[in-house]
N, C-alpha and C positions, 0 to 999 in steps of 0.2 A: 614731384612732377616727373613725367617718366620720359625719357626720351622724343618717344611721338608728337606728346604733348608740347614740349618745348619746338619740335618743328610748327605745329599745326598754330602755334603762337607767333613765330614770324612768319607764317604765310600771312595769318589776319593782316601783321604789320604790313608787309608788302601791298595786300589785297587793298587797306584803307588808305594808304596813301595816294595811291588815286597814279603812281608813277606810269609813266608812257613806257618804260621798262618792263612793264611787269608780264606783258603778253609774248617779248625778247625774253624772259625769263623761266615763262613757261617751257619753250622750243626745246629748252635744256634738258638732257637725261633726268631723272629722279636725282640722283645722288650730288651731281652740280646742281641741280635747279635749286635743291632745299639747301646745299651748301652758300649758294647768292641767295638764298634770304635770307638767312643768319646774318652774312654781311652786311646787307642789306639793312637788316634790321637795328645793326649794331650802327652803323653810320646815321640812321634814322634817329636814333634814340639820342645817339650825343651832339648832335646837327640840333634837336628839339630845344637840348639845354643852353647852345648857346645862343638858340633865336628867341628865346621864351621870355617869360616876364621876370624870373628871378633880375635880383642885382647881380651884380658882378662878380662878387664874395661869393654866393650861393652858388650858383653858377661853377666857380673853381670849384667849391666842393664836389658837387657832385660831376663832377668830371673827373675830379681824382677820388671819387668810388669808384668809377669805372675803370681808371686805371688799375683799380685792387682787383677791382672784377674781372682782367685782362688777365694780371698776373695767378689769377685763382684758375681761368680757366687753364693756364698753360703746364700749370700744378694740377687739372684732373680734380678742383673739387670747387666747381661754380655755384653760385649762390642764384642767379638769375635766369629766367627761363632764355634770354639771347645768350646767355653765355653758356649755358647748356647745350642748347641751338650750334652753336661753335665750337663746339668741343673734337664732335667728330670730325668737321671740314679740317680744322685745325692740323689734328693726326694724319689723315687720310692726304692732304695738300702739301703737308709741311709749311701754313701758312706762318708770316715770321710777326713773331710778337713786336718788334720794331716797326711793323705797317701799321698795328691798332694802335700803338702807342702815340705814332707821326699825326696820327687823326686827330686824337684829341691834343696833341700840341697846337694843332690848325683852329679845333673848336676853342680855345685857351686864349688864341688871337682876336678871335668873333665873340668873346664874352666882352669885352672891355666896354665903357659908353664911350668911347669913339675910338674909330680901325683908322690908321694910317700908318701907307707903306714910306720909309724914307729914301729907298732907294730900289732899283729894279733888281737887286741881288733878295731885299727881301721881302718881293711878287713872288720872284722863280722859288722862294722857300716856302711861304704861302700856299704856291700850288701845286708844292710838292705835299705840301702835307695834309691837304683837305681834298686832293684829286688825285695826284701821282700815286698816294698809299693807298688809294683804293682799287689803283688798279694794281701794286703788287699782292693787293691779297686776292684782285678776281682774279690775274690772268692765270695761274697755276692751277686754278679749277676749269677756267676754260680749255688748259694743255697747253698753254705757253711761256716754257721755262725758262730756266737760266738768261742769258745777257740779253735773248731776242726779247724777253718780257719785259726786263726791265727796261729798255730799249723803246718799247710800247708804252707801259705806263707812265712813261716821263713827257713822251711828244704826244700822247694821248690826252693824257691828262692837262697838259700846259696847256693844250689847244680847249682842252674840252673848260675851263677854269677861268680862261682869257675869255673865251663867249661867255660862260655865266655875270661875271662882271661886267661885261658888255651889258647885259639884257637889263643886268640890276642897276642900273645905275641910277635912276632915279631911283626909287625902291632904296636903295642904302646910303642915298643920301639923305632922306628922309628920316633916317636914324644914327643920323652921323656916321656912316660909315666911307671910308672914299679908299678903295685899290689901289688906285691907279699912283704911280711914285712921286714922292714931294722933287725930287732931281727931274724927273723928268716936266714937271708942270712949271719948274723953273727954266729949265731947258725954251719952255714956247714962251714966259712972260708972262705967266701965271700964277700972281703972287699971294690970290689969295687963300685961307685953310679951312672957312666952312665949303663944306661939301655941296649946297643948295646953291652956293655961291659961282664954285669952279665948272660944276655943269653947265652953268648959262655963259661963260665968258666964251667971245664969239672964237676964239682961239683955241678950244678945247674941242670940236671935232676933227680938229685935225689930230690928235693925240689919240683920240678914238680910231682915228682909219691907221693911224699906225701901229694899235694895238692889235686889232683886225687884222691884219697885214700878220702881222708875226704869229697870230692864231692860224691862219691858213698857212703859212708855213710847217707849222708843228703838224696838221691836220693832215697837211702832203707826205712828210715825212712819215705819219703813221702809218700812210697808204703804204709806200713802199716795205715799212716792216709785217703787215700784216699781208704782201704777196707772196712773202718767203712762208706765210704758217699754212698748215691744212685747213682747206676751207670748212671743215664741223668746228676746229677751237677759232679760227679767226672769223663767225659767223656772229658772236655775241660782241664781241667788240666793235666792229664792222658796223652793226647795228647802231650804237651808239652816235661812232664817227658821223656813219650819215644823216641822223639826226640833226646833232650839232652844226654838220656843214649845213644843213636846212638853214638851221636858226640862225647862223652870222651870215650868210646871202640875206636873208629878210631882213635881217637890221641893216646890211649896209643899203638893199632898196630903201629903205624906210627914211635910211639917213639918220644927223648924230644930232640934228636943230631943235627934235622934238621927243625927246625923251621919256616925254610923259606918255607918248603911245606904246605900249608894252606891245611886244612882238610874241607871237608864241600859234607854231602849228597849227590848223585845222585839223580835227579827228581823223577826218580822210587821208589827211597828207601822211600823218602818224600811220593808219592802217598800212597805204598803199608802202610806206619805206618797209613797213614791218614783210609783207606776205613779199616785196621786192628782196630782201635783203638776209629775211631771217627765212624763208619758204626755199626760193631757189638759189 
């Protein structure tokens, strides 16, 4: 496979996943854009393993091929067309083999048949490693380095990770998965451990608004870091933030009583942020 070929392989990936990202993705120069689909596509692929039908077992495996496949691309002789895909961002970003690696420690947590956090130390690890490393591999392709990036990936990500769990929450409790901290659900008087269970207890949207509550904080904080960048690298980030802040305003209208109405943009809403945010 040649080169080309391995980009024109995660464009499809990008292309088919259907992501609200991916016309934010376009905006980008050639050599970033194809660089965030490789990421892109790499996050896709190990995000697939551990949402997929395999067992658990299965699952670890091929996760720790991927790990081989990380370690091979940083060694210059990948076996997979994403990891070929990554080879050059890789070089060209100095992106660090510790942010692919943090991902699938993240995926490793989401393989299990049931996710539970036991304390809010290990959320903030959690979303460091299925969100925060993803943004230290975008932002040095976006041009935002050294402590200001990381700096960004951390209150970027926490914020962007705390709305996703937000949205899912039905959704992952339906597959026994539950976020949110066994300390903290004790904390309101919450003592039970099926997930199907803790959602409905009438004491659990208050833990909701306070999880909210600290995702706009992180989200404000972002703000401030992305006023110090050039507005062309803090253009792609930027994008996302507002996004996100869409989507946790509409869950808190929505409120935390009914869960089962899944919240998610109108196309328009998505267009009008996009030519808003990513255009001028």
């Amino acid at each position: 496979m040649t080169d080309q070929e391995a980009v024109n392989y995660v464009t499809q990936i990008v292309k088919w996943s259907g992501t609200s990202f991916y016309w934010g993705m376009r905006l980008l120069p050639r050599d970033k854009r194809e660089a965030m689909y490789g990421v892109y596509a790499y996050c896709r692929e190990v995000d697939d393993i551990a949402d997929g039908p395999l067992t658990p077992g299965e699952k670890l495996e091929k996760l720790a091929d991927w790990r081989k496949e990380i370690e091979r691309v940083f060694d210059g002789s990948p076996q997979t067309p994403v990891g070929r895909a990554l080879s050059g961002p890789v070089r060209e970003y100095e992106l660090k083999q510790s942010a692919f690696n943090d991902i699938i420690d993240g995926m490793e947590t989401d393989s299990a048949d049931a996710v539970r956090m036991p304390d809010m130390g290990a959320l903030d690890r959690y979303c460091d490693r299925v969100a925060c490393a993803v943004g230290r591999l975008s932002n040095p392709i976006f041009g935002i380095g050294g402590d200001t990036g990381e700096d960004l990936a951390r209150s970027l990500g926490q914020a962007l990770q705390i709305t996703n769990i937000l949205r899912d929450l039905h959704e992952d409790a339906m597959i026994n998965r539950l976020y949110v901290p066994r300390e903290t659900l004790t904390a309101y008087g919450i003592s039970a451990d099926l997930p199907s269970v803790v959602i409905k207890d009438d004491r659990f949207p208050e833990i909701c608004e306070m999880l909210a509550a600290r995702a706009r904080d992180n989200f404000d904080e972002a703000v401030g870091i992305l006023a110090r960048c050039g507005s062309a690298s803090a253009r792609p980030p930027n994008l996302m933030l507002q996004n996100y802040t869409w989507v946790l305003e509409a869950l808190n209208r929505r409120g935390w009583a009914s869960l089962k109405n899944r919240v998610s943009l109108p196309k328009l809403q998505k267009l009008w942020i996009i030519l808003r945010y990513g255009l001028m």
